[in-house]
C-alpha positions in Angstrom: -37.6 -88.9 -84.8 -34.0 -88.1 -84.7 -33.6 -87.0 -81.3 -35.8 -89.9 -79.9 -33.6 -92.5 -81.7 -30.2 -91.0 -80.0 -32.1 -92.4 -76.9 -32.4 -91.1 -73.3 -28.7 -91.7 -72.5 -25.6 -90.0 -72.2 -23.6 -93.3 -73.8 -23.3 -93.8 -78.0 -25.9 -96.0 -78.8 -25.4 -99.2 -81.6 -25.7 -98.6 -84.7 -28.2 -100.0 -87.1 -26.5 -101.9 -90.7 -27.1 -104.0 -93.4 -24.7 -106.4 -94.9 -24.9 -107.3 -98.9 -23.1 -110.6 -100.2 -21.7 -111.0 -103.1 -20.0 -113.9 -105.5 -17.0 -113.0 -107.3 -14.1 -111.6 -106.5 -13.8 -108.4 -104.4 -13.0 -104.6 -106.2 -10.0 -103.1 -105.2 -10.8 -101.0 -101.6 -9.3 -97.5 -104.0 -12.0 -98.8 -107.0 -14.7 -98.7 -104.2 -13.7 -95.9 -102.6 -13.6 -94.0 -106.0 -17.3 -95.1 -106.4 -18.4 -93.9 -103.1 -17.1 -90.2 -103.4 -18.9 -90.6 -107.1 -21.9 -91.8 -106.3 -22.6 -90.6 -102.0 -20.4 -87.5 -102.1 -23.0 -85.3 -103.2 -25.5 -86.5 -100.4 -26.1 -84.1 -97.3 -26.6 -86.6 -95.4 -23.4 -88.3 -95.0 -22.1 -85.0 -94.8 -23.0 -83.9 -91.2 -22.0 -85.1 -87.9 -24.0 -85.6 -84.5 -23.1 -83.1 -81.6 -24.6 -84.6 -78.2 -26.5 -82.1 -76.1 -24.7 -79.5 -73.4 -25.7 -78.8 -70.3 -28.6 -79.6 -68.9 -28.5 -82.0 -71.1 -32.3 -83.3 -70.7 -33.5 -79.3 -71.8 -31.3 -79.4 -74.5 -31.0 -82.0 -77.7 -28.7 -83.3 -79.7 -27.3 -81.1 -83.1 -26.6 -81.6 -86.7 -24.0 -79.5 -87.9 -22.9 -79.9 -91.7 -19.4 -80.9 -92.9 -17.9 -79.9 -96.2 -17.4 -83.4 -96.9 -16.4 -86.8 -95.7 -12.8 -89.0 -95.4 -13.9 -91.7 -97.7 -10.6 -93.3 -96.4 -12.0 -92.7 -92.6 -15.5 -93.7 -93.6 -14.5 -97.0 -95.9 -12.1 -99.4 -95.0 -11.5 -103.4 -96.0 -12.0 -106.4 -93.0 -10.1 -109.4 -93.8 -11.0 -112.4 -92.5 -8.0 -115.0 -91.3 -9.8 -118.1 -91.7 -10.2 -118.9 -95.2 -12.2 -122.5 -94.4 -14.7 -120.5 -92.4 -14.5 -117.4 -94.3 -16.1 -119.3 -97.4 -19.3 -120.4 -95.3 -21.2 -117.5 -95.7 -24.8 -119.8 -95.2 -26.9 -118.9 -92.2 -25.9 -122.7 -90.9 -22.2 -120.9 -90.3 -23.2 -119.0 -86.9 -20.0 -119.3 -85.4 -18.2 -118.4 -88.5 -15.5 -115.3 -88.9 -18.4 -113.4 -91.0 -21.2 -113.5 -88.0 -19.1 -112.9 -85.2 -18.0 -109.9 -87.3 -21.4 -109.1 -87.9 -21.9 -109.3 -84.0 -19.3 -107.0 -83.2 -20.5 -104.6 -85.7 -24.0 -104.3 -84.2 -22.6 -104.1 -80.5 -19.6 -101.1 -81.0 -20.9 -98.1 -81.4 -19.7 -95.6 -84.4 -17.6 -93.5 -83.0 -17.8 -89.9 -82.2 -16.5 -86.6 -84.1 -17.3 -88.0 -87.8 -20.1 -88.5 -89.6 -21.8 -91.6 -87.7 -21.6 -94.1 -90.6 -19.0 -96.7 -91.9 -18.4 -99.1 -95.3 -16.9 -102.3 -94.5 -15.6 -104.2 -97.3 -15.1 -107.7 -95.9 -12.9 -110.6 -97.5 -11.1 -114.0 -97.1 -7.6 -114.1 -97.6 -6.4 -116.8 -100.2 -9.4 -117.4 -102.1 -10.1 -118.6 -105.3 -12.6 -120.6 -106.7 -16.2 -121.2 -107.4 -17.0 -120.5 -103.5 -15.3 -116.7 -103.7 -17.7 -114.4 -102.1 -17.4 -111.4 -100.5 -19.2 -108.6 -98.5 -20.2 -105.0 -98.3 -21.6 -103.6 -94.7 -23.0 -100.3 -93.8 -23.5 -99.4 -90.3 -24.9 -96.3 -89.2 -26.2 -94.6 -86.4 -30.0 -95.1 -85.9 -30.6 -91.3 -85.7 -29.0 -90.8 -88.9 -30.9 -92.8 -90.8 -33.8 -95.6 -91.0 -33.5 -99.6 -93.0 -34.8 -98.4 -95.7 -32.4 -95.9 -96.0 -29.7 -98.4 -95.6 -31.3 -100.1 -98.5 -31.3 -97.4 -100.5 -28.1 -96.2 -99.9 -26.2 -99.9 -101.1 -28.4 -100.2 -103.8 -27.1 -96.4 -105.3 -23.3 -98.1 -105.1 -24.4 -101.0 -107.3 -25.0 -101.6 -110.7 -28.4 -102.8 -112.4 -31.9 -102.9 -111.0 -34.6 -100.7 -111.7 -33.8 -97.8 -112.7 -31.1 -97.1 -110.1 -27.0 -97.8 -110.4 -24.8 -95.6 -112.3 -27.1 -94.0 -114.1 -29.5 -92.9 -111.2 -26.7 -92.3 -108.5 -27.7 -88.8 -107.8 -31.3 -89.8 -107.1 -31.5 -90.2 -103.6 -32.5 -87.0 -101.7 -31.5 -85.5 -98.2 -34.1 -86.4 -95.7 -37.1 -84.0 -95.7 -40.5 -84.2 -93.2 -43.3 -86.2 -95.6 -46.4 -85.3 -94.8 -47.6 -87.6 -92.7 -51.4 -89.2 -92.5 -52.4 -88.2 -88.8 -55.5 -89.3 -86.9 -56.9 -86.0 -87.7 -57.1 -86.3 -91.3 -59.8 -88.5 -92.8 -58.5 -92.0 -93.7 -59.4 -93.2 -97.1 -61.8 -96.0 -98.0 -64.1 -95.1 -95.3 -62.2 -97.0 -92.4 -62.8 -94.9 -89.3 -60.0 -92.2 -88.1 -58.0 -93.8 -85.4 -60.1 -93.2 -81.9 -57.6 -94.8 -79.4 -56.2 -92.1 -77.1 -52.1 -91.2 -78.0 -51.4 -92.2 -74.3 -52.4 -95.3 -74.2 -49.8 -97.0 -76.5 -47.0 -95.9 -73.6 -49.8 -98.9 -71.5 -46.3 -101.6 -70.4 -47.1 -105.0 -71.6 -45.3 -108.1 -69.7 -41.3 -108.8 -70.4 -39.9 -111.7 -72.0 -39.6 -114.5 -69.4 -35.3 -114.3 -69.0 -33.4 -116.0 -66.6 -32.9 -113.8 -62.9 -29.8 -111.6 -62.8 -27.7 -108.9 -64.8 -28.6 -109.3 -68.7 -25.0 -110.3 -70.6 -22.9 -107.6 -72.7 -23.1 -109.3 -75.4 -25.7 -109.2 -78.0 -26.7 -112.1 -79.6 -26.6 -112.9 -83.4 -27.8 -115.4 -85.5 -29.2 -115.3 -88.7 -30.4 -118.1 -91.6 -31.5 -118.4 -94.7 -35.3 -119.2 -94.5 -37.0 -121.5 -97.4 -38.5 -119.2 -100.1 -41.2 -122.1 -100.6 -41.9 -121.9 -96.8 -42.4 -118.5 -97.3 -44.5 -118.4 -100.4 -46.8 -121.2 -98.6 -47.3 -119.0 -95.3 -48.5 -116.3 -97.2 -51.6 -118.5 -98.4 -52.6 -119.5 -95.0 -55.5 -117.5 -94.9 -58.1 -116.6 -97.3 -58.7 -114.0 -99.3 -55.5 -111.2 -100.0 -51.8 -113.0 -99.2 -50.7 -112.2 -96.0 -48.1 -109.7 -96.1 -44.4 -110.2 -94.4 -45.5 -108.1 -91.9 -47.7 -110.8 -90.8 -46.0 -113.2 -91.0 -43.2 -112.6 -89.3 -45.2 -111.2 -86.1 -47.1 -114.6 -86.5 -43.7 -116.7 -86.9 -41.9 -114.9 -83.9 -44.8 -115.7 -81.5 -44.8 -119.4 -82.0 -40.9 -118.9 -82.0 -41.3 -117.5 -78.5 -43.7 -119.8 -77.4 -41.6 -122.8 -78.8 -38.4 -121.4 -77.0 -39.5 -119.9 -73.8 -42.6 -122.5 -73.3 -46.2 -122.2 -72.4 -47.0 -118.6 -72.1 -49.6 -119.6 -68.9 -46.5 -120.3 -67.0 -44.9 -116.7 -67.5 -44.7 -113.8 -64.7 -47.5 -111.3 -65.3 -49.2 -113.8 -68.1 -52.6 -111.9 -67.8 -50.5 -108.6 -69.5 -49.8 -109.0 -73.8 -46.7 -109.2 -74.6 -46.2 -106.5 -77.4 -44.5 -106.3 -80.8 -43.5 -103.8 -82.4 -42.8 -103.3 -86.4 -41.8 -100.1 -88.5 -44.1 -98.3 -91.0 -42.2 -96.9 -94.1 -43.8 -93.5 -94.6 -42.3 -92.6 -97.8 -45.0 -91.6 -100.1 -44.7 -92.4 -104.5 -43.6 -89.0 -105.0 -40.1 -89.4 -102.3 -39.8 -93.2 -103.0 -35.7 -92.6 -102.5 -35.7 -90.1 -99.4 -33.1 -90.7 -96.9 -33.3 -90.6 -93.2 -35.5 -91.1 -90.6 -39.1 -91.5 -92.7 -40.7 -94.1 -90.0 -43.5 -94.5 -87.5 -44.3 -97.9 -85.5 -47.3 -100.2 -85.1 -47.1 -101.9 -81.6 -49.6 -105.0 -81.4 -50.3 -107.5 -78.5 -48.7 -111.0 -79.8 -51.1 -113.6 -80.0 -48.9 -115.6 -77.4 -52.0 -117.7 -75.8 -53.2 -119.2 -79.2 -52.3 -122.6 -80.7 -53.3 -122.7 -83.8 -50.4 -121.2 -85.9 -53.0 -120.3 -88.5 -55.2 -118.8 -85.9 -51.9 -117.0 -84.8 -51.4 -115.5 -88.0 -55.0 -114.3 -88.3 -55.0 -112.4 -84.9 -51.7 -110.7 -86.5 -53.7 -109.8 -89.6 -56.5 -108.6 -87.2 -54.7 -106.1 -84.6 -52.1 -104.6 -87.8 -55.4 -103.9 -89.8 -57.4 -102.2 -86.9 -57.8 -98.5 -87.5 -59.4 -97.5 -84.2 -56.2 -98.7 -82.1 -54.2 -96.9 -80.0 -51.6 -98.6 -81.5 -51.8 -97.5 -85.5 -48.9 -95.8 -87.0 -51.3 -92.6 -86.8 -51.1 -92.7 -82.9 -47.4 -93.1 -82.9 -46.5 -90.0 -84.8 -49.5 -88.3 -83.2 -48.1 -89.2 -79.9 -44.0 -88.7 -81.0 -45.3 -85.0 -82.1 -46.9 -84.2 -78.6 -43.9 -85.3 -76.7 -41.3 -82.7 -79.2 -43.7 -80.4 -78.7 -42.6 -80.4 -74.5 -39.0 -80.3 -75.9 -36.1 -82.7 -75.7 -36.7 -83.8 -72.5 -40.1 -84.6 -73.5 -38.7 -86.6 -76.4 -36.2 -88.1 -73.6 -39.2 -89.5 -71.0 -40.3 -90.9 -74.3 -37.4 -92.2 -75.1 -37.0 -94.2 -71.3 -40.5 -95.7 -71.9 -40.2 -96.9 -75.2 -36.6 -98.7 -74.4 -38.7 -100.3 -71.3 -38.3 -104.0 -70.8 -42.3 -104.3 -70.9 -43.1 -102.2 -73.6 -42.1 -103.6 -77.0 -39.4 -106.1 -76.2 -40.1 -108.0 -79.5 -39.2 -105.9 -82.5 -39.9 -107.3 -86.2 -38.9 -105.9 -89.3 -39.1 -106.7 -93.0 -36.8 -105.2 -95.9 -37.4 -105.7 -99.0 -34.9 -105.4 -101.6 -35.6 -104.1 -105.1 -36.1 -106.5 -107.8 -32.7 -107.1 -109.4 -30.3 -108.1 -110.6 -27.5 -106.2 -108.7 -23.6 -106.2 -109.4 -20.7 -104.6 -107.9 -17.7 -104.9 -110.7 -19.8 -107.4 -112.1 -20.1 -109.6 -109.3 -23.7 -110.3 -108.7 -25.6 -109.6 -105.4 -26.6 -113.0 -103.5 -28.4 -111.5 -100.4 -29.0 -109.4 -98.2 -29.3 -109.3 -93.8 -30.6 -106.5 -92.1 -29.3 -105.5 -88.6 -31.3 -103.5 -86.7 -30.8 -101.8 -83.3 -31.6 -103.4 -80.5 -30.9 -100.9 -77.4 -33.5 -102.9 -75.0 -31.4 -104.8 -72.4 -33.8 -107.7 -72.5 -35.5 -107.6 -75.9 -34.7 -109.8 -78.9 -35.2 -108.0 -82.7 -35.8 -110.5 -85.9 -35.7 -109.1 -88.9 -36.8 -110.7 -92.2 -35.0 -109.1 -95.9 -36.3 -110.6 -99.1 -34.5 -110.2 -102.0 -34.3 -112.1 -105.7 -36.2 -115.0 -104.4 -34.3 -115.2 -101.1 -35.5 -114.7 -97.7 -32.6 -113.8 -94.5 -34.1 -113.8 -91.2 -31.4 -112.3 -88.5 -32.1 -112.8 -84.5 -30.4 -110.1 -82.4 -30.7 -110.2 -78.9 -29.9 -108.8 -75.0 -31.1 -112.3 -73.8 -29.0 -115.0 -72.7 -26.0 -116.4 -74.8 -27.3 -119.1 -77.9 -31.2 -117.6 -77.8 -30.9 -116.1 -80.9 -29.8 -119.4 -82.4 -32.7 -121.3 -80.2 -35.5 -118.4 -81.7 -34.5 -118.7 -85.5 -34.4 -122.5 -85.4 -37.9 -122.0 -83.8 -38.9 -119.9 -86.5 -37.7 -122.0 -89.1 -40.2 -124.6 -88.1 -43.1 -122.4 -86.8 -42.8 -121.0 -90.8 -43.2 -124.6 -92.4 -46.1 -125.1 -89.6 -48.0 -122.4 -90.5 -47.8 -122.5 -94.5 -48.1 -126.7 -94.2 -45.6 -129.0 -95.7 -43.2 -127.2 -98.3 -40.3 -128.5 -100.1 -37.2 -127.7 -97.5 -34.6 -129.1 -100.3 -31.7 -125.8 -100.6 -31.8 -124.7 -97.3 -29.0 -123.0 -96.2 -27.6 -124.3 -99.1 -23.8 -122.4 -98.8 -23.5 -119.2 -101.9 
């Protein structure tokens, strides 16, 4: 998994991160710098460092090689924001704020070479005081070093409170280790059939997002909000029987999104191909709840683009995630990500160049959830939480939904043109209400 997410390229690829908030007033960078080396210092794997391959570099992959340690002061370091007025809008309804174009950056530079490829970010306002003082902690990373969840679990193990984890369960989380992994020739529980679809078959290209013609921009793309909780709670009641799961609903939300934003899917180039998403499958088992690294597979899905109905939408989602004789299961991912490292790097390379396609997954979905709470840093308590994924596609868009305390983020990165992200998470806002029915909206992106 490693070596597929350093990507087929010769260039340093963007980093994944997560950004917490906070309200109160920010720890002294030394205080936090103290706690990292107290609570991460022990961890292997913020202890190595990423050699790219030599020579031919397609027969040869990429290396880990260990590292006594780490410069906390390399590897943390304090962001001051200049504009106090916008600095204190930390509300998804600030998306040209200091904060998100920050955010943007941080999710377009890569982390740079010769350390180990992760960095702590504490980010402030200068002059602030008040009821409205807030401030942030972000972790970027490199997507081969570890996965979201990882992410997760990493913040969480430098904060106080929650369950069972803080100071007292710092030394917890464990080096990354290969789980054994549920694979299409092991019998699947409950009696669902194994998983029939041939590995090959999920490389099949779908149809690319409808973009304008010409070179995609440079820029990605951000914009993120703070979705209703009741909208939320509503949409997953939209179908009988057991709730629908995030999951769902975010696949389901993200096609009406598209539809909303890019019009009727009829009118598209190549509308008779599906247009697939893709979302990640935490394999982490009850015995390694707190492993870090790279502990994923994928589910890849044909959106339910052509449907109306966004209740009927959400059902197709429920259908295709929950269909165990796919070529597209989480199975057939790692069955087909262990036949390609068996041909070697370059193997894992080819793979690499067709999963990064335009037409293969260009919509990405992913939802965090945060442990229940409540978190504090020095006492200041955690507000929320916005996941940054990777988006290395040049024409894909990524949203990712993160839950936490009763709180629900959605962030929109993408290689399209300039102000889609903000067109697709308005979209989604609304496609959310339509699909749970009419919810209180009173709070939204109410500032911290």
């Amino acid at each position: 998994m490693d070596e597929l997410l350093c990507g087929a390229g010769t260039h340093p690829k963007p980093p994944i991160a997560m950004a917490a908030l906070f309200t109160g007033a920010p720890p002294p960078l030394d205080d936090l710098r103290d706690r990292v080396v107290e609570r991460w210092g022990g961890l292997p794997l913020l202890r190595r460092t990423l050699l790219r391959p030599a020579r031919p570099t397609w027969l040869r992959p990429h290396r880990w090689v260990p590292l006594d340690g780490f410069d906390v002061r390399a590897h943390v370091r304090d962001h001051v924001l200049d504009t106090p007025s916008e600095g204190r809008r930390v509300d998804g309804g600030a998306g040209g704020t200091a904060f998100t174009d920050l955010l943007g950056r941080l999710v377009t530079q890569p982390v740079p070479d010769g350390l180990p490829p992760w960095r702590l970010r504490l980010v402030r306002t200068v002059r602030q005081t008040g009821p409205q003082e807030w401030f942030g902690l972000v972790l970027s990373a490199h997507h081969a070093l570890m996965d979201g969840r990882s992410l997760e679990l990493l913040l969480s193990s430098l904060l106080d409170g929650g369950p069972g984890r803080g100071a007292k369960a710092a030394g917890r989380a464990r080096a990354v280790r290969t789980p054994r992994l549920p694979g299409p020739r092991r019998a699947v529980q409950d009696g669902q059939p194994r998983s029939t679809g041939r590995p090959l078959d999920a490389l099949r290209s779908g149809q690319a997002l409808p973009l304008p013609s010409g070179p995609p921009g440079a820029k990605r793309d951000l914009a993120w909000v703070d979705v209703d909780t009741d909208a939320v709670r509503a949409a997953r009641r939209a179908l009988p029987g057991l709730g629908a799961t995030l999951n769902e609903i975010l696949l389901a939300a993200s096609a009406g999104a598209l539809r909303t934003v890019h019009g009727d899917p009829d009118h598209w180039a190549a509308a008779t191909r599906p247009l697939y998403g893709l979302f990640a499958v935490d394999l982490r088992t009850p015995e390694q709840p707190e492993t870090l690294g790279n502990v994923v597979s994928a589910v890849r899905i044909p959106l339910p683009m052509a449907i109306d109905s966004p209740r009927e939408r959400l059902a197709a989602c429920r259908a295709e995630a929950a269909a165990s004789d796919s070529a597209h299961t989480a199975a057939a991912a790692t069955q087909l990500l262990s036949t390609a490292a068996r041909l070697g790097p370059w193997g894992l390379r080819l793979l690499a160049v067709r999963a990064n396609s335009r037409r293969w997954a260009p919509v990405v979905c992913t939802a965090i959830r945060w442990p229940r709470g409540p978190w504090f840093l020095d006492g200041a308590p955690l507000a929320k939480a916005i996941t940054l994924p990777q988006v290395q596609n040049p024409e894909a868009v990524s949203l990712t939904l993160t839950s936490y305390a009763g709180t629900h983020t959605l962030s929109v990165i993408s290689n399209t043109p300039p102000g889609q992200a903000r067109l697709l998470a308005a979209a989604f806002e609304r496609e959310l209400t339509s699909l749970g029915g009419t919810v209180s909206t009173a709070g939204r992106n109410s500032p911290l």
